[in-house]
N, C-alpha and C positions, 0 to 999 in steps of 0.2 A: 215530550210530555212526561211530569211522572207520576201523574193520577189515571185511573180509566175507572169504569162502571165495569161487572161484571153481568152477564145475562138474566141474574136475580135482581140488580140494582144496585147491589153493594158496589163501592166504593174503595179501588185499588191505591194505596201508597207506596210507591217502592222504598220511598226513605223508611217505612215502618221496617221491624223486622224479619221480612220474608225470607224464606228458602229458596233455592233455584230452581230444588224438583218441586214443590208446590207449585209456584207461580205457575212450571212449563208444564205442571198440571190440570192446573184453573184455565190453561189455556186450549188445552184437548178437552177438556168438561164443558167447559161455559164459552170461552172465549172473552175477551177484552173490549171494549165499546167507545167512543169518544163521547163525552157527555154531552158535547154540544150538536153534532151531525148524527151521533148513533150510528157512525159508520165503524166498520169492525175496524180494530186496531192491529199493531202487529208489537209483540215484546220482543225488545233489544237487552239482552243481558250476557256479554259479552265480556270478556274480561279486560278490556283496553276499555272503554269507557263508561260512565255513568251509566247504571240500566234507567231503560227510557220506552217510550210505546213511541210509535209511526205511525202515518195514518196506512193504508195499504195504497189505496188512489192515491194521483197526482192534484185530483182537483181539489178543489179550496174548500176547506171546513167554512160552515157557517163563520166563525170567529176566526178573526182575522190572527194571523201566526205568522212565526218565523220561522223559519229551517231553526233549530236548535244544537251549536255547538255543544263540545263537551267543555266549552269556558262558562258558557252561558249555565249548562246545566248543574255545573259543579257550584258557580256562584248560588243558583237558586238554592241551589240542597244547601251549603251551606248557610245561608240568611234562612232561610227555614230553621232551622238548627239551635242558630243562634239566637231568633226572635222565643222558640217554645223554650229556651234553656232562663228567661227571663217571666217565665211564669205568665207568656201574654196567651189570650185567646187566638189561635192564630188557626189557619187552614193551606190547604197548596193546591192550587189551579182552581180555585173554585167557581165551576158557571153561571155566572148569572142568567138566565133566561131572559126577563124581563129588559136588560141591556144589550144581551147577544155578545158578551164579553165574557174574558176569563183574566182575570188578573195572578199574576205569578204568586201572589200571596196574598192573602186576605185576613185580616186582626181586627179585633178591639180593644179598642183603649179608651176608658173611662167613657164609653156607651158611646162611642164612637167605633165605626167602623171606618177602615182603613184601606186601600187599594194600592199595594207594594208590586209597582213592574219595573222589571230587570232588564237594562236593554244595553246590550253587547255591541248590537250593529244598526247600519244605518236606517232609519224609519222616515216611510213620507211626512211632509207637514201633517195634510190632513189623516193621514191615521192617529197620530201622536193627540191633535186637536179632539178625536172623535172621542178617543178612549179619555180624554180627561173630560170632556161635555158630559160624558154621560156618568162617570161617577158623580160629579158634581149634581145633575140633575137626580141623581137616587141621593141623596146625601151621605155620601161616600165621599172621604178626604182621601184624594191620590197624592201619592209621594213613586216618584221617578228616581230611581239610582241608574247612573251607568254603570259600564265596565271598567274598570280601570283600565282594559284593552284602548279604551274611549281616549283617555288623558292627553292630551298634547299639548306636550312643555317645550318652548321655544328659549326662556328664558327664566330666569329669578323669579320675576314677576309677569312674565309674557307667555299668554296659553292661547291654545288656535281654537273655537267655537263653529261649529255646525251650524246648520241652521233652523236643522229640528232641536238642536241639543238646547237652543234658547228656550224651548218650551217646555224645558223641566226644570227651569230657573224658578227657585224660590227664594219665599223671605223671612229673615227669623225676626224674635222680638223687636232685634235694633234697628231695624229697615236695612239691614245690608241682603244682598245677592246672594246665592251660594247654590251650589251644585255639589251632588252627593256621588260617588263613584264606592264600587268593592270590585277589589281584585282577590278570586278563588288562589293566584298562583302563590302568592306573598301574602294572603290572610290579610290584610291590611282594609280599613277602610280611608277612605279622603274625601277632604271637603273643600272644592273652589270658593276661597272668601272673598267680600267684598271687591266685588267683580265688577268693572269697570270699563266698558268697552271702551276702541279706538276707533275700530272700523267694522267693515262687514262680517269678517270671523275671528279679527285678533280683540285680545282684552287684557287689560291688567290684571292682577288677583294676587289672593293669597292662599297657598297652599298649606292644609294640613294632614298629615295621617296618625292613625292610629289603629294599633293591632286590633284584629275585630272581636277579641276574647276582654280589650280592655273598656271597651266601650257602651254607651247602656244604649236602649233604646231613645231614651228624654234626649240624653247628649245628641243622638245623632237625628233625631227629629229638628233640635232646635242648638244648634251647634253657636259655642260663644266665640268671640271675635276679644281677643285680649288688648289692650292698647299697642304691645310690643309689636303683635298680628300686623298692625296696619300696614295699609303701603307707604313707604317711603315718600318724603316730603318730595323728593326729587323724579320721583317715577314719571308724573305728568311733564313737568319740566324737560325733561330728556325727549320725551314722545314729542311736545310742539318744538323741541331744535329740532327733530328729525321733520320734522312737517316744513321745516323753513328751508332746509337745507335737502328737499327730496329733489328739488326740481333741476334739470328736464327729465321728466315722465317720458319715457318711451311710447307705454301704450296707458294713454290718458283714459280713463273712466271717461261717460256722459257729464256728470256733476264736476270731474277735474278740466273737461274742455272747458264748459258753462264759467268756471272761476277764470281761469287761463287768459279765457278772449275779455273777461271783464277788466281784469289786472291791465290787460294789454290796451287795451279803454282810457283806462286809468292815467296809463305811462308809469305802472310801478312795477317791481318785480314783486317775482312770486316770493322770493323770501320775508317782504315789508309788509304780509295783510294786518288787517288792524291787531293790535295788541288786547283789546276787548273781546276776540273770536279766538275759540279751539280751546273751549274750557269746559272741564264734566261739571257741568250746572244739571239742576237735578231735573230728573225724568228724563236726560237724555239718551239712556237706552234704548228709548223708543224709534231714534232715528239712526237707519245702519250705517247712512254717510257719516263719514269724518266732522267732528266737530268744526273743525276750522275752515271747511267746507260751508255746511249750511248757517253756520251762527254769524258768518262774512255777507254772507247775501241778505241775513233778515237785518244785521247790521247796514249794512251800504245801501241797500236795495228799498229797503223797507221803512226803517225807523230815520233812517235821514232827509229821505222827502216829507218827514212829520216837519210842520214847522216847528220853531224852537218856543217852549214859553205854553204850546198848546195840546191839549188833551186830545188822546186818540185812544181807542179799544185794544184789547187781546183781539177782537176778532178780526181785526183788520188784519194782523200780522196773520192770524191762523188762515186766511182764507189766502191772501197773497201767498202763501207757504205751498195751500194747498192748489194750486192754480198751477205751482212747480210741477212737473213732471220727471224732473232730474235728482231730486232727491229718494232715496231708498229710506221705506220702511222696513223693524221687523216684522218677523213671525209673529211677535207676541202682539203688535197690535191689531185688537181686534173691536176699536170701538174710537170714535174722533177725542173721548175725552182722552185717549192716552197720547194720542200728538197734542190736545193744546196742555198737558201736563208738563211736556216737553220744550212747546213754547216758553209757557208760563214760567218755569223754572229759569229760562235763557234770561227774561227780563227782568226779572224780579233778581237775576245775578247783575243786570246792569243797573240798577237799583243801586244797590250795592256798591258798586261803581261808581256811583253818581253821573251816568249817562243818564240816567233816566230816575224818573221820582215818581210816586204814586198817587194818583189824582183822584178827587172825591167820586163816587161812584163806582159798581161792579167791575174790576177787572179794568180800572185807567189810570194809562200811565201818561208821561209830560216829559219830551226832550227838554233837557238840560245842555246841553254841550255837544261837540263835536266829536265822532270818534279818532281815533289816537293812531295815525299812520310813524313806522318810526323811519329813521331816514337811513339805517344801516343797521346788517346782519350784529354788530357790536351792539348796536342801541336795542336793539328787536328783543335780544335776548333778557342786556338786563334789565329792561322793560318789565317782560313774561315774568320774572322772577319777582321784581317788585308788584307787579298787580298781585300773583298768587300769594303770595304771605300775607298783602292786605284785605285781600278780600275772599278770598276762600281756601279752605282745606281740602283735601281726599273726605277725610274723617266729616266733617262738619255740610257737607255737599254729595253726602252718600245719597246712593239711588234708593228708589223709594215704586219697584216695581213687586206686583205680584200675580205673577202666572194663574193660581185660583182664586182670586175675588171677582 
């Protein structure tokens, strides 16, 4: 921590400009207090790292907290720093009573209040979900940065995802994804773009940084995505050859059995599933299996026993979806409209396709045609390549989630 109350009430900053004998003054006088338990504190002012308060107990403050690195503390002091050096209303740890929170920093911007937490290390689901409920319910906009300790870069475009980390996924004007990181060590801030998942932790993306001295607050609120930014036409491409060409699976997932014994059903191999399945149609963030996993089952499973020529619901496919047990959601859904979003997106991409066409009434569509098995790993591929160019982009197929609405 580096705010406390003193035994008058006042309120301690260490970032402000204190002395060492004052403070270790104020602390034989008064002593130090945590705002939110009022249990004595203890000051750390040491010269290896950030001066900081303790609590003295081991047991739990009313407000839920972290052990506090000196990564952690360095980044907050400085986004503190850098938020008041832009002329904003800004504060550091301020407790909310009425929420039983404290946010690492708290601003306004244009009669807005803001809720800025800094999170280095790993956080339960439901902690991460509480503290953002309740801003939202005070109406408080929270914005989540990690650590850039956080970052994990696999490749160009290949970054590995937590599974709390999904839940401080946000969205700027353009409906793209993006995730905020500041590293104290390299001054740098970064911003994961147009974030794409593949699977349960890994994702596509685009990486930006920029020195945190060059950056304003709008920019990094609501960070632009330039054309050149995008992901590469070929990104996806590369990800379904590897989907064609993983198998044999050593240690098969639930939902990788479930395909496996279907394929073997079939009499096809695992390289040949349809060429209409394993595509980022939009909303499919919401499901953490592999695309070419679930969009092969609502494909084969589902939309093929439609007869052909006749009209059937979105809700047929959402309910047989939800009937599955082997399919994995994320974190972020927290409500059925965000899986039939995810649906809805699938078919409305085989629209598109002309698998499927849109029939008079609420959410009905009309098989058209057979799906498209191809007859070799040669064919499979330049299949995948001809359906993506005609029928969707990265860019044009952007996700379309938001963690606060």
């Amino acid at each position: 921590m580096l705010t406390a109350k003193l035994q008058n009430g006042q309120t301690v900053n260490l970032l402000d400009s204190w002395q060492k004998e004052v403070l270790q003054s104020l602390q034989k006088k008064q002593g130090f207090y945590c705002p939110a338990c009022k249990e004595k504190l203890v000051l750390k002012i040491g010269s290896q790292r950030q001066w900081h308060f303790a609590h003295q107990s081991k047991e739990a403050c009313r407000v839920s907290t972290e052990p506090e690195s000196h990564y952690h503390l360095s980044g907050k002091r400085l986004l503190y720093q850098w938020l008041k050096r832009q002329k904003l209303e800004v504060a550091l740890e301020v407790y909310l009573p009425i929420l039983q929170q404290r946010p690492d920093i708290l601003l306004r911007k244009d009669k807005q209040l803001v809720a800025v937490e800094y999170q280095c290390s790993s956080l339960p689901l439901q902690e991460i979900k509480k503290r953002t409920d309740g801003y939202k319910r005070a109406g408080i906009y929270p914005i989540w940065v990690l650590g850039g300790n956080r970052l994990n870069r696999e490749g160009t475009f290949h970054f590995r995802l937590q599974s709390f980390e999904w839940l401080a996924l946000c969205k700027d004007p353009y409906e793209h994804l993006h995730l905020r990181y500041f590293c104290p060590t390299s001054l740098k801030f970064f911003t994961l773009s147009n974030i794409t998942p593949i699977s349960l932790t890994k994702t596509l993306a685009v990486l930006k940084e920029k020195a945190h001295l060059n950056q304003t607050f709008q920019d990094w609120v609501y960070p632009s995505l330039k054309p050149h930014e995008s992901l590469p036409s070929d990104a996806w491409l590369t990800q379904k050859k590897q989907w064609r060409f993983q198998y044999p699976i050593p240690y098969p997932s639930p939902d990788q059995r479930h395909f496996q014994s279907w394929l073997y059903e079939q009499n096809l191999h695992p390289q040949l599933f349809p060429i209409e399945a394993g595509w980022p149609s939009k909303g499919h963030e919401w499901v953490a299996t592999p695309t070419y996993l679930w969009q092969s089952w609502i494909l084969c499973h589902v939309i093929e026993r439609q007869p052909l020529m006749a009209s059937f619901p979105l809700l047929t496919v959402l309910r047989s979806f939800q009937s599955q047990r082997i399919f994995k959601l994320r974190p972020i859904v927290q409500h059925l409209s965000h899986l039939e979003q995810s649906i809805k997106g699938y078919l409305d991409l085989l629209v598109s396709a002309r698998i499927l066409a849109k029939a008079p009434g609420h959410n009905q569509y009309v098989r058209l045609r057979e799906r498209s098995f191809p007859h070799s790993a040669e064919e499979a591929l330049t299949q995948d390549e001809a359906f993506y160019h005609a029928y969707l982009t990265l860019d044009e197929n952007r996700l379309s989630c938001n963690t606060y609405s």
